[in-house]
KEVEXVO-685950 format. One record per residue (C-alpha): x, y, z; residue in three letters. Coordinates in steps of 0.05 Angstrom, whole numbers. Each point is the difference from the previous one (the first is absolute). Last residue first. Layout:
% residues N
<gulo xx="X" yy="Y" zz="Z" drenpa="ALA"/>
...
This chain:
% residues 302
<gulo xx="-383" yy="-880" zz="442" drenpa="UNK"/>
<gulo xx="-15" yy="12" zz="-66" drenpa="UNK"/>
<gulo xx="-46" yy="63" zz="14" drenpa="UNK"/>
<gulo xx="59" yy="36" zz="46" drenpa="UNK"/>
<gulo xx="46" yy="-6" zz="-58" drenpa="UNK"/>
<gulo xx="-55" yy="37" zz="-48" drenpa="UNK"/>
<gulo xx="-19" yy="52" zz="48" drenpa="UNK"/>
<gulo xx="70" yy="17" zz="16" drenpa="UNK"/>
<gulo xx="19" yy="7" zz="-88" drenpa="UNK"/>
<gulo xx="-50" yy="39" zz="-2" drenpa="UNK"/>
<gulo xx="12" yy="49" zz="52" drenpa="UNK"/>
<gulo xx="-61" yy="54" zz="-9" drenpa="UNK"/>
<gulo xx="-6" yy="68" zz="48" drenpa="UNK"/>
<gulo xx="-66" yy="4" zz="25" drenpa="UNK"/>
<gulo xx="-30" yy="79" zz="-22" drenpa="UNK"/>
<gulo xx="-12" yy="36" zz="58" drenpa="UNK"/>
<gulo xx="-63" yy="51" zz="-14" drenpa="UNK"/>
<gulo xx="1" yy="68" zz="-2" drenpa="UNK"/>
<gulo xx="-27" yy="-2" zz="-69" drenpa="UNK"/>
<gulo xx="-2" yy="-66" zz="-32" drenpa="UNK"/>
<gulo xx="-37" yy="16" zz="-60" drenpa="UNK"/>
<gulo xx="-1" yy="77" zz="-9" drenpa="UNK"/>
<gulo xx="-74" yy="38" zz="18" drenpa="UNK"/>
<gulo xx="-18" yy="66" zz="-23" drenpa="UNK"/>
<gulo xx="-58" yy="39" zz="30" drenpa="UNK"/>
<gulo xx="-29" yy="64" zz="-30" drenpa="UNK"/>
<gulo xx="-44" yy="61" zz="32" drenpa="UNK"/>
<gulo xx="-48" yy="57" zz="-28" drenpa="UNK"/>
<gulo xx="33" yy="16" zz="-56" drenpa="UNK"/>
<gulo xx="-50" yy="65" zz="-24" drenpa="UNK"/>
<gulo xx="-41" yy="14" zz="-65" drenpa="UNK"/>
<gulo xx="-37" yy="66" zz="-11" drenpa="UNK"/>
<gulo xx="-34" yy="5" zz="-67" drenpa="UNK"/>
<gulo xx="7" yy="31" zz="-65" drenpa="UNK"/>
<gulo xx="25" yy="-51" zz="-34" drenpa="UNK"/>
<gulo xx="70" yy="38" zz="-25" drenpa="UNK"/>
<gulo xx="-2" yy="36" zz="69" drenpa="UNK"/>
<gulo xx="6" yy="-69" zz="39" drenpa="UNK"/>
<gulo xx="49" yy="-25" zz="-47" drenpa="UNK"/>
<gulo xx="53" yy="56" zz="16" drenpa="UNK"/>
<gulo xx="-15" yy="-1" zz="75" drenpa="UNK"/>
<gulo xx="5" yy="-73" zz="2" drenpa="UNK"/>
<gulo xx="76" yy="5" zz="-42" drenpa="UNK"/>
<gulo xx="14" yy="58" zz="48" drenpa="UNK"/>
<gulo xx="-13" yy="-34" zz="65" drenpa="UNK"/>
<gulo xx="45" yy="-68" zz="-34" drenpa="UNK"/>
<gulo xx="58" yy="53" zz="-15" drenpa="UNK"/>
<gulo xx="20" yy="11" zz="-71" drenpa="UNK"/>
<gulo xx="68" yy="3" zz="-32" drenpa="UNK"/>
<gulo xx="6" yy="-76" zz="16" drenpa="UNK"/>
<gulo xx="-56" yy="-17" zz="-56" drenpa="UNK"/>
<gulo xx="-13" yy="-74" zz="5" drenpa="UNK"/>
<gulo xx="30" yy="-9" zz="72" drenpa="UNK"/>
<gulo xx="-31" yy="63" zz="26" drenpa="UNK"/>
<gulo xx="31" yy="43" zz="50" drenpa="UNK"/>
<gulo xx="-14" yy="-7" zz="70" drenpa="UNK"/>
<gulo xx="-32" yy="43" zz="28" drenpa="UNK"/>
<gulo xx="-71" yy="-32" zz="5" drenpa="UNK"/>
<gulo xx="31" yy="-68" zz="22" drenpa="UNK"/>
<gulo xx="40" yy="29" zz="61" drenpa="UNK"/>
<gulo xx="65" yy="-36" zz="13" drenpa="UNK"/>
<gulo xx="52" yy="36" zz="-51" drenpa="UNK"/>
<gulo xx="-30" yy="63" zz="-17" drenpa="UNK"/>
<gulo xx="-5" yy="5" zz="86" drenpa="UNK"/>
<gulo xx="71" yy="-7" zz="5" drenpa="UNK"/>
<gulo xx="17" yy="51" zz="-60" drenpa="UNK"/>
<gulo xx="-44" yy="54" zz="52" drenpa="UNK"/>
<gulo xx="44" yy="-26" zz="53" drenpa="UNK"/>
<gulo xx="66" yy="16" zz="-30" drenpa="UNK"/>
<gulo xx="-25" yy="85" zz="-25" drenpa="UNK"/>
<gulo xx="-28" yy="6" zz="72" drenpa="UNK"/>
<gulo xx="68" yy="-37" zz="27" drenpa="UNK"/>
<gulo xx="44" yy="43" zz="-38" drenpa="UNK"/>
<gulo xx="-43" yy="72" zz="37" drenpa="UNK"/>
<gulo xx="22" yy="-42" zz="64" drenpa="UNK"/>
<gulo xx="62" yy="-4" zz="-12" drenpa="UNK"/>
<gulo xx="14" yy="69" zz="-23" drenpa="UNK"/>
<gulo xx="17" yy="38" zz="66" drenpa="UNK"/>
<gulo xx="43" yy="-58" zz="25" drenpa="UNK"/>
<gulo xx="51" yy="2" zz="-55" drenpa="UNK"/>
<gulo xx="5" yy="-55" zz="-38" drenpa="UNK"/>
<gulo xx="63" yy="-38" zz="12" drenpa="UNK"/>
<gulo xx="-18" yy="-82" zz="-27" drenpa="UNK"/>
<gulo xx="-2" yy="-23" zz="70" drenpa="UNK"/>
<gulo xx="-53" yy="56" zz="8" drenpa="UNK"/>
<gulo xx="-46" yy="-15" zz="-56" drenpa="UNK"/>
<gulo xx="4" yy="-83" zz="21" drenpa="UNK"/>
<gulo xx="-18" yy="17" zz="60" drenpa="UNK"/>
<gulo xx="-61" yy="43" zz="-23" drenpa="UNK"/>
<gulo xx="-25" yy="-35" zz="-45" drenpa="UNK"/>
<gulo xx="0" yy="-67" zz="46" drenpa="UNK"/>
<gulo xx="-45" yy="40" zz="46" drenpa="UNK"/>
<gulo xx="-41" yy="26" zz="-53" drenpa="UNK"/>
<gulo xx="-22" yy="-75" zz="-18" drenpa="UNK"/>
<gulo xx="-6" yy="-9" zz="70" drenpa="UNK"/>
<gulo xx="-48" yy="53" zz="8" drenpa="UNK"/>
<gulo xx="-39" yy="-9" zz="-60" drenpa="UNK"/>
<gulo xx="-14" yy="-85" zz="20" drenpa="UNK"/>
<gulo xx="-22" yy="31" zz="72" drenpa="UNK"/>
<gulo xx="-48" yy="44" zz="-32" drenpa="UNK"/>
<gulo xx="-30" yy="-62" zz="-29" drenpa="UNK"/>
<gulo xx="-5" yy="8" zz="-78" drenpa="UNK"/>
<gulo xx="-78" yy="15" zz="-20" drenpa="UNK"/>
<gulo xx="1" yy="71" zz="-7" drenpa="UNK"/>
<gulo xx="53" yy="-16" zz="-51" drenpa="UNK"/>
<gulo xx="-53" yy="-39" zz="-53" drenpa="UNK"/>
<gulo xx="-11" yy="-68" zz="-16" drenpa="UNK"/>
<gulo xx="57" yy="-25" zz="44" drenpa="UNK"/>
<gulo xx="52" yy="-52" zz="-14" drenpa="UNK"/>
<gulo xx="1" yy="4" zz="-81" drenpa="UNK"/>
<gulo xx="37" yy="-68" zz="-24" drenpa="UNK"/>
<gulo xx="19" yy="30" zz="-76" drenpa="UNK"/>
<gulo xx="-10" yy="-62" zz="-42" drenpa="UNK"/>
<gulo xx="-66" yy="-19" zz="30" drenpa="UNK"/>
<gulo xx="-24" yy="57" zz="9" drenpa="UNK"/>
<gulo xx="2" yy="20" zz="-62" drenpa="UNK"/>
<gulo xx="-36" yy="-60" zz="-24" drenpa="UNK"/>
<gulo xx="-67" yy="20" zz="39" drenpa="UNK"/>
<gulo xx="13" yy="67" zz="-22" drenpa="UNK"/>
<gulo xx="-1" yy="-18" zz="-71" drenpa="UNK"/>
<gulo xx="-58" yy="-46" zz="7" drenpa="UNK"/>
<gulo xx="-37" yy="65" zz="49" drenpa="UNK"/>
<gulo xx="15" yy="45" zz="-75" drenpa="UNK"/>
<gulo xx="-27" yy="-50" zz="-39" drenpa="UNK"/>
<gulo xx="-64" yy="-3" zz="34" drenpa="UNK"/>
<gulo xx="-5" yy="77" zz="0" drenpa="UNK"/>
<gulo xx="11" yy="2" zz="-64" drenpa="UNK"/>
<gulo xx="-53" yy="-52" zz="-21" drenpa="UNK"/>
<gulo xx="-49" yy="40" zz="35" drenpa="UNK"/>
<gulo xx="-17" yy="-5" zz="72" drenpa="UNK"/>
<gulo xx="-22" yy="69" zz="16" drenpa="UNK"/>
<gulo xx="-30" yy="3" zz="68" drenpa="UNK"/>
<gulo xx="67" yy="1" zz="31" drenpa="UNK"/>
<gulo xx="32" yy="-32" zz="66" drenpa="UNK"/>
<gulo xx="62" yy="-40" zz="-27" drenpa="UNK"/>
<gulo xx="10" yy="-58" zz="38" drenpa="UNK"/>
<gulo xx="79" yy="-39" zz="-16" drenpa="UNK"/>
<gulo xx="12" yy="-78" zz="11" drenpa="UNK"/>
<gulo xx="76" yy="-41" zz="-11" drenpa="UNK"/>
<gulo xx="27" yy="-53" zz="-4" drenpa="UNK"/>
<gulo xx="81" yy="-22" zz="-4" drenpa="UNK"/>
<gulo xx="23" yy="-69" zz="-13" drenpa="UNK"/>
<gulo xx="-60" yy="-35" zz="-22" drenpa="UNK"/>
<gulo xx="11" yy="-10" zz="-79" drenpa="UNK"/>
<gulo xx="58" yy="46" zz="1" drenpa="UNK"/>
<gulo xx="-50" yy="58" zz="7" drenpa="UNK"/>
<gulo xx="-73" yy="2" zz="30" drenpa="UNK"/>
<gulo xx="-31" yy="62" zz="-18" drenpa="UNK"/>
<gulo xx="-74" yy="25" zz="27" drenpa="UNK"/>
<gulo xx="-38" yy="58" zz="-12" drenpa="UNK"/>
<gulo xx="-56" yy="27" zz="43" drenpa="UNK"/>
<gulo xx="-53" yy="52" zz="-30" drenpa="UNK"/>
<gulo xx="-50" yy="51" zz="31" drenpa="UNK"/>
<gulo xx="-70" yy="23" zz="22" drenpa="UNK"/>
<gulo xx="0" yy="-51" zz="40" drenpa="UNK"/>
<gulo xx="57" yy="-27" zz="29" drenpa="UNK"/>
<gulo xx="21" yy="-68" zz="19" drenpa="UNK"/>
<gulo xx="69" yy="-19" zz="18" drenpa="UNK"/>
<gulo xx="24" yy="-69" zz="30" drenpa="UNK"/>
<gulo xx="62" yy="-22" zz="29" drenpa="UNK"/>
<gulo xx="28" yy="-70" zz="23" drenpa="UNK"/>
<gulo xx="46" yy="-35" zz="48" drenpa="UNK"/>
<gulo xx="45" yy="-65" zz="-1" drenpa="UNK"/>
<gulo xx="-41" yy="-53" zz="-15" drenpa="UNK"/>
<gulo xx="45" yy="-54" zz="17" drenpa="UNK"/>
<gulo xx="13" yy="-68" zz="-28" drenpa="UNK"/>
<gulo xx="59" yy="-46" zz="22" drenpa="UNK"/>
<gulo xx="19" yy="-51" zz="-50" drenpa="UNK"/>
<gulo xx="-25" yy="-64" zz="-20" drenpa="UNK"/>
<gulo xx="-47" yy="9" zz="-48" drenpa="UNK"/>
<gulo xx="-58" yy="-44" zz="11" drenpa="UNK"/>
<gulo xx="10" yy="13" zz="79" drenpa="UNK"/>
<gulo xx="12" yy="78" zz="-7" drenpa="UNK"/>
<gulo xx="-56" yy="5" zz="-48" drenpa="UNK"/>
<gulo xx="-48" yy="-35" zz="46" drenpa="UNK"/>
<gulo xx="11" yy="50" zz="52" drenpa="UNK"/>
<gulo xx="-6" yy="59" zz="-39" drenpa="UNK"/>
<gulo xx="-69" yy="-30" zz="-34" drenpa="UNK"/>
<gulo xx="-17" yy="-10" zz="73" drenpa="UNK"/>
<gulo xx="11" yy="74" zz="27" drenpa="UNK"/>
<gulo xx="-38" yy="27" zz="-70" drenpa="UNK"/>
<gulo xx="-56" yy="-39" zz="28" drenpa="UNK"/>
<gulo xx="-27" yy="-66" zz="-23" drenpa="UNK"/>
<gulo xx="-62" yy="-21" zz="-42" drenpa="UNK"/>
<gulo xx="37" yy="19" zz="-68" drenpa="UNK"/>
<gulo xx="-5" yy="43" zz="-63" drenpa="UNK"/>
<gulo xx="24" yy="56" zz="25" drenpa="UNK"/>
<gulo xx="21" yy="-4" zz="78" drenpa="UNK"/>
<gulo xx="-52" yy="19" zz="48" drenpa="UNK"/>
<gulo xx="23" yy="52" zz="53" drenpa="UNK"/>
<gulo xx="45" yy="-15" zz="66" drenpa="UNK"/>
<gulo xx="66" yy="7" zz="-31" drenpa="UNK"/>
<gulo xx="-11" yy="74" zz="-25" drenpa="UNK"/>
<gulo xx="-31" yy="16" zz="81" drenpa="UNK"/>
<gulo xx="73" yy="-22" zz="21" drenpa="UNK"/>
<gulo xx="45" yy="36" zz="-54" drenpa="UNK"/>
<gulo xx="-42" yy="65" zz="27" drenpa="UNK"/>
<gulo xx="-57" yy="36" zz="-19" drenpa="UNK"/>
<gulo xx="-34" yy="-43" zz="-54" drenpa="UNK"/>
<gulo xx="-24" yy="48" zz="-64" drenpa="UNK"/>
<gulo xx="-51" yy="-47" zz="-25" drenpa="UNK"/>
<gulo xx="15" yy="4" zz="-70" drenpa="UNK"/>
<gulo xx="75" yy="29" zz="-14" drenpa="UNK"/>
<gulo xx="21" yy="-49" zz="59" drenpa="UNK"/>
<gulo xx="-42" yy="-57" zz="-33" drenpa="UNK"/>
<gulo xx="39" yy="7" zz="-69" drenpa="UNK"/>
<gulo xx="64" yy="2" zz="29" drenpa="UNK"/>
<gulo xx="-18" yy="-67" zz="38" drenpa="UNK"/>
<gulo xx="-1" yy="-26" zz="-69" drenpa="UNK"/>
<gulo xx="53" yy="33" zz="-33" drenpa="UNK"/>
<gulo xx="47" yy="-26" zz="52" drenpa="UNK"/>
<gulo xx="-34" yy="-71" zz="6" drenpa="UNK"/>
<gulo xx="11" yy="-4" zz="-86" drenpa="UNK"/>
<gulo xx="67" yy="18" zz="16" drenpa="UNK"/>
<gulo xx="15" yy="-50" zz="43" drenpa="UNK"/>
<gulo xx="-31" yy="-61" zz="-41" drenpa="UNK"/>
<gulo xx="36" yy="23" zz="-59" drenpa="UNK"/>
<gulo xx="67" yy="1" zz="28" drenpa="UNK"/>
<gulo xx="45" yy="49" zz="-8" drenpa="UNK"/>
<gulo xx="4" yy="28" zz="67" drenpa="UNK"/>
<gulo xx="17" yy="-76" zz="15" drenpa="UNK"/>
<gulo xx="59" yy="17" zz="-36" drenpa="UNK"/>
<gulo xx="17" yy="64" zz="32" drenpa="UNK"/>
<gulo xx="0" yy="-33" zz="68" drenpa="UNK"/>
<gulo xx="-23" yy="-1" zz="77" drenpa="UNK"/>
<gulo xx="-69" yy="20" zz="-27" drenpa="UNK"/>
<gulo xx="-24" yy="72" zz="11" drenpa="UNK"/>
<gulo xx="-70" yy="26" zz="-11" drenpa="UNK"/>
<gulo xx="-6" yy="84" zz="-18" drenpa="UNK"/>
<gulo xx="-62" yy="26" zz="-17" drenpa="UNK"/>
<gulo xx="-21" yy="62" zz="-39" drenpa="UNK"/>
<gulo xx="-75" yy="30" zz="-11" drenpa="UNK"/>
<gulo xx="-32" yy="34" zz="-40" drenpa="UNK"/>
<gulo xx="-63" yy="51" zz="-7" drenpa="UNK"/>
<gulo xx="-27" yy="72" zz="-41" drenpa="UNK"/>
<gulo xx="18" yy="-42" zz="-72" drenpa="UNK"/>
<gulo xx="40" yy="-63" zz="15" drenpa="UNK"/>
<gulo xx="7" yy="-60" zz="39" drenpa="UNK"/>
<gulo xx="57" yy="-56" zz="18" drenpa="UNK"/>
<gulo xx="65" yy="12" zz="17" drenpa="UNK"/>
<gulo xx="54" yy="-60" zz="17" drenpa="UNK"/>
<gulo xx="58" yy="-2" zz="37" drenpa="UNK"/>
<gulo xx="40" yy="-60" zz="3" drenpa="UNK"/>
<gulo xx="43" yy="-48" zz="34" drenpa="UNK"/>
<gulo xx="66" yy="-6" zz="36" drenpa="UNK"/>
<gulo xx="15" yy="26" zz="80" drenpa="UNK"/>
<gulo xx="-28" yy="-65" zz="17" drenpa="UNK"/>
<gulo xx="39" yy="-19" zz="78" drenpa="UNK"/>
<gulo xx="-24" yy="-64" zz="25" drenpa="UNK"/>
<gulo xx="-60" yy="-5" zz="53" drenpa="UNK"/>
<gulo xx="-56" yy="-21" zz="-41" drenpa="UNK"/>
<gulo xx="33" yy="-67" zz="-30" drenpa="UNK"/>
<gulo xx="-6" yy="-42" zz="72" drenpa="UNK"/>
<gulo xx="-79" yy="20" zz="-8" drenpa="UNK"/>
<gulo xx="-6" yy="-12" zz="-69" drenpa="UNK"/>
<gulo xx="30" yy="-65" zz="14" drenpa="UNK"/>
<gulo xx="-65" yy="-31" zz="20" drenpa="UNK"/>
<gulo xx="-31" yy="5" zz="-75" drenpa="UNK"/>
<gulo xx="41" yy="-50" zz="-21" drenpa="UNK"/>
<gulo xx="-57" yy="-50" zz="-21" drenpa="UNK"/>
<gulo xx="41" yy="-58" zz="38" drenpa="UNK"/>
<gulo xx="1" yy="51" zz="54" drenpa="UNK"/>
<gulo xx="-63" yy="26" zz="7" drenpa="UNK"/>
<gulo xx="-30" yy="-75" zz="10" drenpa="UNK"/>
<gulo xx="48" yy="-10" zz="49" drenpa="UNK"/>
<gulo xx="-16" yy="57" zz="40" drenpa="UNK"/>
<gulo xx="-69" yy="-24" zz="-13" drenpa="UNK"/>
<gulo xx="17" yy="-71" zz="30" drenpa="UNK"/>
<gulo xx="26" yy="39" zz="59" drenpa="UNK"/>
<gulo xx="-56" yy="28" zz="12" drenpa="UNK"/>
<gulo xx="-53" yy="-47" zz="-9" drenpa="UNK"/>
<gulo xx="-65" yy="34" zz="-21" drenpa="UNK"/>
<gulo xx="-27" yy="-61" zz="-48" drenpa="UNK"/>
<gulo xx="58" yy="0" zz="-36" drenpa="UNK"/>
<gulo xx="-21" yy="39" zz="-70" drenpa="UNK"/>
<gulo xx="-50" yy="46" zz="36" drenpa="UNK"/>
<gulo xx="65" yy="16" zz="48" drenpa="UNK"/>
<gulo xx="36" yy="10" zz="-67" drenpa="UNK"/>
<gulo xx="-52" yy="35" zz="-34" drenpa="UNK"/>
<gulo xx="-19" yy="60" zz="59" drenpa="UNK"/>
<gulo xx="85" yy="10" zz="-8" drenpa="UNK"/>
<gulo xx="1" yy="8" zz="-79" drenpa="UNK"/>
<gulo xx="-62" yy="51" zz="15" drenpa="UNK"/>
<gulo xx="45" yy="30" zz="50" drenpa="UNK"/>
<gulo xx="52" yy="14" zz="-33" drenpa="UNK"/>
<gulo xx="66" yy="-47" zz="22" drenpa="UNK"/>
<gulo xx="50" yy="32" zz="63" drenpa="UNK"/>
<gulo xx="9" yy="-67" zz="26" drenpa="UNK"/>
<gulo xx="-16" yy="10" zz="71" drenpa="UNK"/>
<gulo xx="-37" yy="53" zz="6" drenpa="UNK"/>
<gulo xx="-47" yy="-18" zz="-58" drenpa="UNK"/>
<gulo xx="-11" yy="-61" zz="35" drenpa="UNK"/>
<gulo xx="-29" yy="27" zz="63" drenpa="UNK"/>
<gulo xx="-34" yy="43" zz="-42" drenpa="UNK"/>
<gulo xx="-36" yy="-54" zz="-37" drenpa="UNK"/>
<gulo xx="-8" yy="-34" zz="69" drenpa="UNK"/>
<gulo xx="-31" yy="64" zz="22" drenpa="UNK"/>
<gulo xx="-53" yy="15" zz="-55" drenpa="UNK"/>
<gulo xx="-26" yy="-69" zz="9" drenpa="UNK"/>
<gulo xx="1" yy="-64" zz="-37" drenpa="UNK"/>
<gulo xx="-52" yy="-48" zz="19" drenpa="UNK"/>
<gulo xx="18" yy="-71" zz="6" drenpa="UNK"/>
């Protein structure tokens, strides 16, 4: 019987299994159906589909590139011990690898390109990894800088926890320079900078911000007239604390980050600018499930 590209859909819908694994099953039972759902099922790849809709706020991040490109994926698994395993992080690094190299626009157009080393998509290799592993795999979301002339440095810290890109723009990419974008890149990691710069914060974020100042200065009994000279010294602090290029550095604190580029940029003799960062924290915004044990446990031996 020939297999066509709706029956493999067909059966794609209904099990969740890649495609290819799908086009071999109906191959497999001479285009029965059900026999194919079958098939999928004794090979396990069918529960993918069931497995996709649980909560994975676990996982990694992983960077991948160097030099004037890199990128920075995050894939979450249900748990930090499948974010462990081998398997997983070999599909994290992977698919990092084709987001630094053909630059997909979106989580979609990522799972639609070749997978290394395979004759499936990034899409499939997800889907096969949730069935062979047994947890809920999503790839979360992804960033990618390229800049030319320039340099993007990556950190990854607590082995996936927190990970981070920066883009200078300079045509001076020395060792300095290099070193400099590492330090940034694990700078922002420890510090959590908001906002590159403070003509990036909403005006809406300032107002409130100056809002709350200015409660808080009258509860306290500052006298009307002043308040709002309190709130220019107050908000300036604010914006030290969220804005990356005033904030001051985490390897030499008496030094903001604009001074610290300033200061290398005249030692080389050439100009070198932050252009933009991104840092991503496993789990972020995301609702963790909350784990009874001893519940799962007495509702398996029943």
């Amino acid at each position: 019987m020939k297999i066509t590209a709706a029956m493999v859909a067909e059966l794609r819908a209904k099990t969740g299994a890649g495609m290819m694994d799908c086009k071999k099953a109906l191959n497999e039972t001479d285009g029965d159906m059900e026999a194919a759902i079958d098939f999928l099922r004794k090979k396990g790849l069918s529960a993918a589909a069931k497995k996709s809709g649980r909560v994975a706020a676990e996982g990694i991040i992983v960077a991948a590139g160097e030099g004037s490109k890199g990128a920075l994926v995050e894939i979450n698994s249900e748990t930090d011990f499948v974010a462990k395993n081998e398997n997983f992080q070999k599909f994290a690094a992977d698919t990092s690898e084709v987001v630094l190299n053909s630059a997909p626009t979106d989580i979609e157009a990522l799972k639609a390109l070749p997978y290394p080393g395979a004759s499936h998509t990034v899409g499939e290799e997800q889907i096969q990894q949730i069935a062979t592993i047994g947890e809920n795999i999503n790839i979360r979301r992804m960033a990618r800088f390229e800049i030319s002339p320039g340099v993007v440095a990556s950190y990854v810290h607590a082995g996936g926890k927190i990970g981070v890109l920066v883009e200078f723009s300079t045509s001076n990419q020395n060792e300095g320079v290099i070193t400099l974008a590492r330090q940034l890149a694990m700078h922002v990691a420890a510090a959590n900078p908001q906002y590159l710069s403070r003509d990036q914060v909403p005006a809406e974020v300032v107002e409130k911000e100056k809002e709350i100042m200015r409660v808080k200065a009258r509860e306290s009994g500052k006298p009307e007239q002043i308040i709002e000279k309190i709130i220019e010294g107050q908000i300036n602090k604010y914006y030290g604390e969220i804005c990356l290029l005033e904030q001051a550095f985490v390897m030499d604190p008496d030094l903001k980050i604009q001074k610290v580029i300033d200061n290398l940029a005249k030692e080389t003799g050439s100009e070198i600018r932050l252009n933009r960062f991104v840092r991503f924290q496993l789990g972020e915004g995301l609702e963790k499930k909350a784990d009874d044990f001893a519940s799962e446990v007495a509702a398996m031996s029943k």
